[in-house]
PDB file as gemmi writes it, atoms N, CA and C in Angstrom:
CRYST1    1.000    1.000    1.000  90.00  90.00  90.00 P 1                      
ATOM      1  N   UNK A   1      10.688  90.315 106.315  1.00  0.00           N  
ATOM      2  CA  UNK A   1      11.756  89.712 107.096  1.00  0.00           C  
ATOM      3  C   UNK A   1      11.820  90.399 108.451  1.00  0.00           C  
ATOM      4  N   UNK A   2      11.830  89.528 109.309  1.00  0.00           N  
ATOM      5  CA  UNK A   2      12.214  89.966 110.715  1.00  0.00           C  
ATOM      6  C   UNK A   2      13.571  90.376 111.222  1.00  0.00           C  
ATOM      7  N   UNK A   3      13.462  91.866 111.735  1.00  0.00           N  
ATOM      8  CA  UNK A   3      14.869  92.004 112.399  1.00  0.00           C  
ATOM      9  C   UNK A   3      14.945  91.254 113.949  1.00  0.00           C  
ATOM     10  N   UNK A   4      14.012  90.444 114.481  1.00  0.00           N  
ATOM     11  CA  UNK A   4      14.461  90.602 116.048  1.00  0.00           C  
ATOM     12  C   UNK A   4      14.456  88.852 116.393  1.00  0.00           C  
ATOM     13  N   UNK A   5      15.099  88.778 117.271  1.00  0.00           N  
ATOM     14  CA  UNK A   5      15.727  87.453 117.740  1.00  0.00           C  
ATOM     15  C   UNK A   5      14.530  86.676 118.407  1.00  0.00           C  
ATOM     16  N   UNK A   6      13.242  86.690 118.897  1.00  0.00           N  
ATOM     17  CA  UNK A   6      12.552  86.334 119.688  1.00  0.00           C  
ATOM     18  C   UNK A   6      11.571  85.603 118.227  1.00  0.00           C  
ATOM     19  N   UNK A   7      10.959  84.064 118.820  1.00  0.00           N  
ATOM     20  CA  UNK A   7      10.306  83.150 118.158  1.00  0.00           C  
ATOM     21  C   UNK A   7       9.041  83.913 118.082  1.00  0.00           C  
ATOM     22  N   UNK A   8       8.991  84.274 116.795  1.00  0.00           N  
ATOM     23  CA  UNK A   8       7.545  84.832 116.055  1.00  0.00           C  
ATOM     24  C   UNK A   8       6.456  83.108 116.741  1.00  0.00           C  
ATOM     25  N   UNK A   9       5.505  83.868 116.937  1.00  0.00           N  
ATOM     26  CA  UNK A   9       4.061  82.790 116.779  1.00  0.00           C  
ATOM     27  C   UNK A   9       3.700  82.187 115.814  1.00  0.00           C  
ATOM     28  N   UNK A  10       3.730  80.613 116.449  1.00  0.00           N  
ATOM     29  CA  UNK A  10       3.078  79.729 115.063  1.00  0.00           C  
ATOM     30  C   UNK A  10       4.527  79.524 113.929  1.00  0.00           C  
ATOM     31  N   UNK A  11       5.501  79.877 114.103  1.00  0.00           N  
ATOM     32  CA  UNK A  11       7.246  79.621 113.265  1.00  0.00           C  
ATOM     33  C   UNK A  11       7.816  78.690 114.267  1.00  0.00           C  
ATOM     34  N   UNK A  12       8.090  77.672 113.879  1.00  0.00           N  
ATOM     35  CA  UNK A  12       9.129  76.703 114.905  1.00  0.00           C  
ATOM     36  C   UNK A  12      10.032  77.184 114.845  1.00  0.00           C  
ATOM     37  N   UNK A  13      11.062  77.094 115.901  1.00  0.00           N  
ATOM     38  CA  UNK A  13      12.490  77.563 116.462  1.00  0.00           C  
ATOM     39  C   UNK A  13      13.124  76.893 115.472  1.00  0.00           C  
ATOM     40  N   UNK A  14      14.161  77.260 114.523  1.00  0.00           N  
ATOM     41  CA  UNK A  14      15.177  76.478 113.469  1.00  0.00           C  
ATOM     42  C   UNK A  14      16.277  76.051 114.781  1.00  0.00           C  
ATOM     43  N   UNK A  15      16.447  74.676 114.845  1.00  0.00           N  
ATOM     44  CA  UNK A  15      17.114  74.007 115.013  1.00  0.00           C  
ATOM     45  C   UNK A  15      18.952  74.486 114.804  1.00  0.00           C  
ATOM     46  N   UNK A  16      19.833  74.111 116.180  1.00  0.00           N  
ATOM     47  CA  UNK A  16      20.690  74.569 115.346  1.00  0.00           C  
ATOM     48  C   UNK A  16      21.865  73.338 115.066  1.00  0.00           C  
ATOM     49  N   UNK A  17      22.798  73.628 113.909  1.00  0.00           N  
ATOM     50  CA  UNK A  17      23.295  71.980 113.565  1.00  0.00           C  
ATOM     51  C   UNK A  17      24.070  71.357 115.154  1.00  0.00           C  
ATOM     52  N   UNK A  18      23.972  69.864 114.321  1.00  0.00           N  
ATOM     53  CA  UNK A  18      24.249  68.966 115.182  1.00  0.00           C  
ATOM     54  C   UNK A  18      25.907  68.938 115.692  1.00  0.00           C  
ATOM     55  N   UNK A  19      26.242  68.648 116.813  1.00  0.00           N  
ATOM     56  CA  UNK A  19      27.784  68.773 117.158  1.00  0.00           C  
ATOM     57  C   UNK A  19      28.196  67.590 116.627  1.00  0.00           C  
ATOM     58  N   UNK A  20      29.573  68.091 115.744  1.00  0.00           N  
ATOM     59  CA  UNK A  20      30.272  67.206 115.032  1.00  0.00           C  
ATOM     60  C   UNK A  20      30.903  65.826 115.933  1.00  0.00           C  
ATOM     61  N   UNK A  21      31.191  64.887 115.443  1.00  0.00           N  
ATOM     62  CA  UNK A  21      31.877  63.848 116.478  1.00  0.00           C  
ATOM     63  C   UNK A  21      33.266  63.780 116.443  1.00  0.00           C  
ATOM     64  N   UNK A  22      33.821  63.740 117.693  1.00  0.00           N  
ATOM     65  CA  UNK A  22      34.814  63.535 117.563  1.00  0.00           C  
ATOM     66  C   UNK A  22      35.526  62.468 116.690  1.00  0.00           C  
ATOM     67  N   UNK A  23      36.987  62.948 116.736  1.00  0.00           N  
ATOM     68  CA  UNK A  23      38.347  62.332 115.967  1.00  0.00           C  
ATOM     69  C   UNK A  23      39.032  61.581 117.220  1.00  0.00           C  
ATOM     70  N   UNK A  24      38.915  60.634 117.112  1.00  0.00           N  
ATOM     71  CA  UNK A  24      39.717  59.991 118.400  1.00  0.00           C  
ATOM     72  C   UNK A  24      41.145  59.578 117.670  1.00  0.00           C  
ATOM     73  N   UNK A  25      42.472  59.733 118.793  1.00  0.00           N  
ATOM     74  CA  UNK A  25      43.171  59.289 118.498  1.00  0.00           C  
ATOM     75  C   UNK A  25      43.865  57.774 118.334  1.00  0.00           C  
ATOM     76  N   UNK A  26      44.290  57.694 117.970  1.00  0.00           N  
ATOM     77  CA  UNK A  26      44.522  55.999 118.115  1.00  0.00           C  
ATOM     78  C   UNK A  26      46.522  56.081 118.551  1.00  0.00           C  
ATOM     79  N   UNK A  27      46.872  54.966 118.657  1.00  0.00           N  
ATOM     80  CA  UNK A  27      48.105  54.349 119.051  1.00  0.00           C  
ATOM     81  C   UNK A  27      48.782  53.567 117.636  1.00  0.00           C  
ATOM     82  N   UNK A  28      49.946  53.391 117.112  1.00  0.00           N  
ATOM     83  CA  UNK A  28      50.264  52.721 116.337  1.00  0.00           C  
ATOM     84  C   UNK A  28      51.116  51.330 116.760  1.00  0.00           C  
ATOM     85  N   UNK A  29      49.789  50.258 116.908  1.00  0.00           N  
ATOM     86  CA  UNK A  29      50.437  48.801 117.991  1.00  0.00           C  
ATOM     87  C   UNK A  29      51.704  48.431 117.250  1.00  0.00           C  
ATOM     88  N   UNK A  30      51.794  47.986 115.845  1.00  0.00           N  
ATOM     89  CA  UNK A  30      52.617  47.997 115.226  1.00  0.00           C  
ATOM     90  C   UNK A  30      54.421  48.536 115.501  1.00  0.00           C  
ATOM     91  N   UNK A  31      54.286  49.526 115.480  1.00  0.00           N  
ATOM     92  CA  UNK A  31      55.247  49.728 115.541  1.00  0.00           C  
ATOM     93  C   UNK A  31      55.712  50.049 116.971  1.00  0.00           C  
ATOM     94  N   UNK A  32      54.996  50.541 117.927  1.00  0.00           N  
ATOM     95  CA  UNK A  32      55.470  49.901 119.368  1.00  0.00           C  
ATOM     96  C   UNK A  32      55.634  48.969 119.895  1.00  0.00           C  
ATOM     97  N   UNK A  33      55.021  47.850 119.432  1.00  0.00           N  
ATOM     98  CA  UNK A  33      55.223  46.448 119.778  1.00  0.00           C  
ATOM     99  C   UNK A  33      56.613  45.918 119.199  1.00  0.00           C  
ATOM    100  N   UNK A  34      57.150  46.661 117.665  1.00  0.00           N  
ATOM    101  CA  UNK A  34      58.767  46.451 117.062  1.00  0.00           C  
ATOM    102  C   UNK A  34      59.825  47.075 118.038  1.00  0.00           C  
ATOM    103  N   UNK A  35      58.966  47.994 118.485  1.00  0.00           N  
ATOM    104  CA  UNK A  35      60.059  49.269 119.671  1.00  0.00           C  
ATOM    105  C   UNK A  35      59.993  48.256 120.780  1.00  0.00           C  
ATOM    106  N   UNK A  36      59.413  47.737 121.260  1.00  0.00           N  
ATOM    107  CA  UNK A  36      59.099  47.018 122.808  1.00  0.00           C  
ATOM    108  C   UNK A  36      59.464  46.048 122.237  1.00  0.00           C  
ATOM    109  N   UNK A  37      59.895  44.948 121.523  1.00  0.00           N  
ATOM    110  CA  UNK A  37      60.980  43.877 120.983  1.00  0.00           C  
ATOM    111  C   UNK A  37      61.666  44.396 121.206  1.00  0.00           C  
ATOM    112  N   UNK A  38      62.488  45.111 120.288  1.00  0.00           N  
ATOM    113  CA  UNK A  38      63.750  45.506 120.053  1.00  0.00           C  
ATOM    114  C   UNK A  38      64.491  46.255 121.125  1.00  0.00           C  
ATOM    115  N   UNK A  39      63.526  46.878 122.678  1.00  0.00           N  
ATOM    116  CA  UNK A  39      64.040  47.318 123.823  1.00  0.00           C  
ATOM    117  C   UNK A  39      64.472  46.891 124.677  1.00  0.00           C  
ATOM    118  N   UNK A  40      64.007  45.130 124.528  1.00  0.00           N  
ATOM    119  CA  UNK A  40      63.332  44.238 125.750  1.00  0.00           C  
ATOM    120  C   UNK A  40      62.725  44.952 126.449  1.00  0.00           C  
ATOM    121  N   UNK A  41      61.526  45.699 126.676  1.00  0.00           N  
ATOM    122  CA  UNK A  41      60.349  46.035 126.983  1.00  0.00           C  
ATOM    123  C   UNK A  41      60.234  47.192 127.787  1.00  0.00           C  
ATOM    124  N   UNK A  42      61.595  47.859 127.400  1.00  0.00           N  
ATOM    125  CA  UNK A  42      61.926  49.547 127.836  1.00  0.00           C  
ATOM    126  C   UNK A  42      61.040  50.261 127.210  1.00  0.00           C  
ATOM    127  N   UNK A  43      60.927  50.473 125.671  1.00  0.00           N  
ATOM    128  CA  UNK A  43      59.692  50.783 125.133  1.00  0.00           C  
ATOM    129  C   UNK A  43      58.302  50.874 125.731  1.00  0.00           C  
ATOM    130  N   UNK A  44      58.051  49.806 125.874  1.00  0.00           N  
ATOM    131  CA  UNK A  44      56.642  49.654 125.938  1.00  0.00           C  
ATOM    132  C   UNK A  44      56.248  50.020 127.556  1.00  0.00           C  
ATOM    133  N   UNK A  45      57.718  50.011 128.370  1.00  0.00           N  
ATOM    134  CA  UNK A  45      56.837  49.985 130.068  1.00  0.00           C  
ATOM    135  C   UNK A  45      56.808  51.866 129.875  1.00  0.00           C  
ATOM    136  N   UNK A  46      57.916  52.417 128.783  1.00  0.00           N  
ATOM    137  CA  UNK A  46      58.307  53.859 129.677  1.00  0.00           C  
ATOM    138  C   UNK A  46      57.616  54.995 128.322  1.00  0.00           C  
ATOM    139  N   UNK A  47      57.491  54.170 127.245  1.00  0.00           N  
ATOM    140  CA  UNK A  47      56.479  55.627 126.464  1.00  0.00           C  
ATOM    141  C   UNK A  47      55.344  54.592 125.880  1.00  0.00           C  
ATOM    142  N   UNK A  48      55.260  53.844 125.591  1.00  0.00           N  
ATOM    143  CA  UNK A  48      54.232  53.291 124.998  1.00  0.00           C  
ATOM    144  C   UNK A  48      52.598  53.325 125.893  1.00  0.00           C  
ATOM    145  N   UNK A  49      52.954  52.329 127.244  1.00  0.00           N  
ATOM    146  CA  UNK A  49      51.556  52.301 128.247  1.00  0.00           C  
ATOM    147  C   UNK A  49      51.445  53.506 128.243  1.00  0.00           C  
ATOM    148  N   UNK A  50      52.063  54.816 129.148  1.00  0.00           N  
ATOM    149  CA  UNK A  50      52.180  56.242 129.210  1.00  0.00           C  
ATOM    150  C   UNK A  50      51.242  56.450 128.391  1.00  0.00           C  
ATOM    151  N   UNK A  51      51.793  56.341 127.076  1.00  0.00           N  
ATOM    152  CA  UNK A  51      51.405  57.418 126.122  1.00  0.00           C  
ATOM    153  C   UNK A  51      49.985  56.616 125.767  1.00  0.00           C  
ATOM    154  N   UNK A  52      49.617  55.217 125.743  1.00  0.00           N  
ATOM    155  CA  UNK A  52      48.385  54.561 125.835  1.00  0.00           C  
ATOM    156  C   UNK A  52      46.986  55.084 126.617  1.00  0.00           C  
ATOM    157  N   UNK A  53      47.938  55.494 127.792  1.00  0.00           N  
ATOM    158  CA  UNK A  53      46.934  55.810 129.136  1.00  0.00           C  
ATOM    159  C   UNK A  53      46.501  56.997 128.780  1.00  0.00           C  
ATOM    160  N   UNK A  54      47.315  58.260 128.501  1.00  0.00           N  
ATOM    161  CA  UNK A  54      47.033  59.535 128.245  1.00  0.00           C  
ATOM    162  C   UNK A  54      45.959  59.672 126.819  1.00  0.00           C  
ATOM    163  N   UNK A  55      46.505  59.049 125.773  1.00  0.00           N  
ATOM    164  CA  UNK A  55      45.594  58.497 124.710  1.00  0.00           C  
ATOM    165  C   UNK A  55      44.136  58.309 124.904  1.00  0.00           C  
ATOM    166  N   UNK A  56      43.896  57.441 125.614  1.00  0.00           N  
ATOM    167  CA  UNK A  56      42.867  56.523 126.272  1.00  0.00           C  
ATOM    168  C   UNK A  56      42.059  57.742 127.363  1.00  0.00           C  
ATOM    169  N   UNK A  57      42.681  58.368 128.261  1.00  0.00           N  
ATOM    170  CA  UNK A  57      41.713  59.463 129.060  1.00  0.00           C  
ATOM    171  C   UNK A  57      41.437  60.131 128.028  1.00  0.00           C  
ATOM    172  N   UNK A  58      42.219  60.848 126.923  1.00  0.00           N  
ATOM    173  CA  UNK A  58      41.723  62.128 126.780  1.00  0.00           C  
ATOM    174  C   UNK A  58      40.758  61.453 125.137  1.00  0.00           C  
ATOM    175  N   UNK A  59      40.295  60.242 124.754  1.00  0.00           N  
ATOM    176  CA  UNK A  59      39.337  60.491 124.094  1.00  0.00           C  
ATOM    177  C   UNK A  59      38.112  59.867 124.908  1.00  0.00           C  
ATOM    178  N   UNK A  60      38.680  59.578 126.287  1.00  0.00           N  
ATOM    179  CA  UNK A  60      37.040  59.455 127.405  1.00  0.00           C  
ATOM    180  C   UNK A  60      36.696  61.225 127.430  1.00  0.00           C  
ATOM    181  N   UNK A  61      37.662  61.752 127.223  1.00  0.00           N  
ATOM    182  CA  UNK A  61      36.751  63.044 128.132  1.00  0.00           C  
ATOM    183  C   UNK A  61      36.213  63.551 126.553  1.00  0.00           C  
ATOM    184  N   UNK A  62      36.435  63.240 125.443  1.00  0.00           N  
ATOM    185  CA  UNK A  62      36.084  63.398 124.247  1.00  0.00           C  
ATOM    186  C   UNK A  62      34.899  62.903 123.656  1.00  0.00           C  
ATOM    187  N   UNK A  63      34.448  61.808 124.262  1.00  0.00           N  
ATOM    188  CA  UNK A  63      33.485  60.911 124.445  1.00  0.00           C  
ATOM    189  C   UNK A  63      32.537  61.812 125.396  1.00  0.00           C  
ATOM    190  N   UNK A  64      32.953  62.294 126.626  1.00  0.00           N  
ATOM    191  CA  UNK A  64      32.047  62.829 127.586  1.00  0.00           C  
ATOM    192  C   UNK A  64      31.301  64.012 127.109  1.00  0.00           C  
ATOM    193  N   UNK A  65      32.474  65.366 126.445  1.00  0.00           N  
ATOM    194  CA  UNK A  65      31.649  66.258 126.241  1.00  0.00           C  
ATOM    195  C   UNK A  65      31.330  65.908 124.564  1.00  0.00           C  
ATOM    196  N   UNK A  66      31.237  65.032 123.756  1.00  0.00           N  
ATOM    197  CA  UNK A  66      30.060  64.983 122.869  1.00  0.00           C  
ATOM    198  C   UNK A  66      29.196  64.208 123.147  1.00  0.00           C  
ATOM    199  N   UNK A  67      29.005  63.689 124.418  1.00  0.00           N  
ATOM    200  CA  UNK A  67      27.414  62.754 124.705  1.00  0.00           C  
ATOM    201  C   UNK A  67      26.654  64.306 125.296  1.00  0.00           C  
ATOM    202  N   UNK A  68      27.547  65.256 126.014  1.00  0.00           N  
ATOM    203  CA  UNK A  68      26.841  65.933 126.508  1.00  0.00           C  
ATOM    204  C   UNK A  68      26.405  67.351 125.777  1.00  0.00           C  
ATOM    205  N   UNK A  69      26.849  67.465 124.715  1.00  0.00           N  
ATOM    206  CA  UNK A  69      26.355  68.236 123.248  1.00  0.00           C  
ATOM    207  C   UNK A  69      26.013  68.024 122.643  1.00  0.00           C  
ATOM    208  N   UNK A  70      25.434  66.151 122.333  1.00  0.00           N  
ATOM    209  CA  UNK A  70      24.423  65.563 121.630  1.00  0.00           C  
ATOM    210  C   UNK A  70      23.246  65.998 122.814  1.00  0.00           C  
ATOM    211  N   UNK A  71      23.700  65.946 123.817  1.00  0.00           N  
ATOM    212  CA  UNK A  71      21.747  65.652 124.757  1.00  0.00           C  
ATOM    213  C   UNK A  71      21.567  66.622 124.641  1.00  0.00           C  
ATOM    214  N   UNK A  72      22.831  67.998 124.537  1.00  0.00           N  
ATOM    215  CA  UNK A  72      22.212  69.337 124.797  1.00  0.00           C  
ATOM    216  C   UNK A  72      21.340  69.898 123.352  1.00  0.00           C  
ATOM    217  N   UNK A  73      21.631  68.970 122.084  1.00  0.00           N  
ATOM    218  CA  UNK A  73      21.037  69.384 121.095  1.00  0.00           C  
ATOM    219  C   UNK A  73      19.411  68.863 121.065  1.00  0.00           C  
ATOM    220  N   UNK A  74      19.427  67.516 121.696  1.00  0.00           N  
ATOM    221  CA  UNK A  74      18.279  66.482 121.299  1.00  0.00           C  
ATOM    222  C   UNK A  74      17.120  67.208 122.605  1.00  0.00           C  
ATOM    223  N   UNK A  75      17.926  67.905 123.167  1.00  0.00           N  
ATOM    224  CA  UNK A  75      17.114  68.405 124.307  1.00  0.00           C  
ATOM    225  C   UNK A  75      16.615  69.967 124.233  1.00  0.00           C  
ATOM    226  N   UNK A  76      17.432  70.509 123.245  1.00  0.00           N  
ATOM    227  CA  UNK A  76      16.860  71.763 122.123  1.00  0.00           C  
ATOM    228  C   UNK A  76      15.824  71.693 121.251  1.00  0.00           C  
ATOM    229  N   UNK A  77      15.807  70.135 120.891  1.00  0.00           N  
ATOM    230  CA  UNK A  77      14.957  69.709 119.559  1.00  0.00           C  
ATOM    231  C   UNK A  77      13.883  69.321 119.961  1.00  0.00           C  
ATOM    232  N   UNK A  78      13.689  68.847 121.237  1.00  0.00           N  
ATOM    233  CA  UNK A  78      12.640  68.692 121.739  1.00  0.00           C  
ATOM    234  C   UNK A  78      11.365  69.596 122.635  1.00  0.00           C  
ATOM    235  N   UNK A  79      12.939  70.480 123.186  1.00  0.00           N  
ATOM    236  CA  UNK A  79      12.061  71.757 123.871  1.00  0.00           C  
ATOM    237  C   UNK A  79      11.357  72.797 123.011  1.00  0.00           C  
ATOM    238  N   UNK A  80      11.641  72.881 121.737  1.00  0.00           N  
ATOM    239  CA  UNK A  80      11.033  73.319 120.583  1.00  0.00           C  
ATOM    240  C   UNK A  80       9.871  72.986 120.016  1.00  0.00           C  
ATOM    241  N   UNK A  81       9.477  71.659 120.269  1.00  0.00           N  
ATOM    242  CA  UNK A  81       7.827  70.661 120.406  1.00  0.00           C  
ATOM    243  C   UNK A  81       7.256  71.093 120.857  1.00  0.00           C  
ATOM    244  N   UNK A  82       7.445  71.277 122.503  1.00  0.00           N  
ATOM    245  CA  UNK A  82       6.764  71.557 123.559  1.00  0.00           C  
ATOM    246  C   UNK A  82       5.133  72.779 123.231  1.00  0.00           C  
TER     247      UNK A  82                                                      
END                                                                             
């Protein structure tokens, strides 16, 4: 067994696991759409869109950095071929 960190000759680099995917959040239409009835549409203009919009960016940027920790893996897995 090897103590040292550097790729012995002729041993491929072990791969390391894949980045998990995100959990995106979701909105419950349902029952904001009963809140935005029942407000006449106080609901829906002053927490619902809000809270839609904020929803909505933060699983783009959730989306962004796991496209960019999938390439950084597929681009590990490949530089390991080489």
């Amino acid at each position: 067994m090897h103590d040292h960190d550097h790729q012995c000759a002729g041993q491929p680099r072990a791969l390391p696991d894949p980045p998990e995917p995100p959990i995106y959040k979701t909105t419950n239409t349902g029952r904001h759409v009963a809140l935005t009835v029942i407000t006449g549409g106080v609901w829906g203009l002053f927490v619902w869109w809000p809270l839609h919009e904020a929803v909505k960016a933060q699983n783009k940027r959730k989306r962004i950095r796991y496209a960019a920790a999938m390439s950084a893996y597929w681009h590990a897995g490949t530089a390991s071929v080489e």
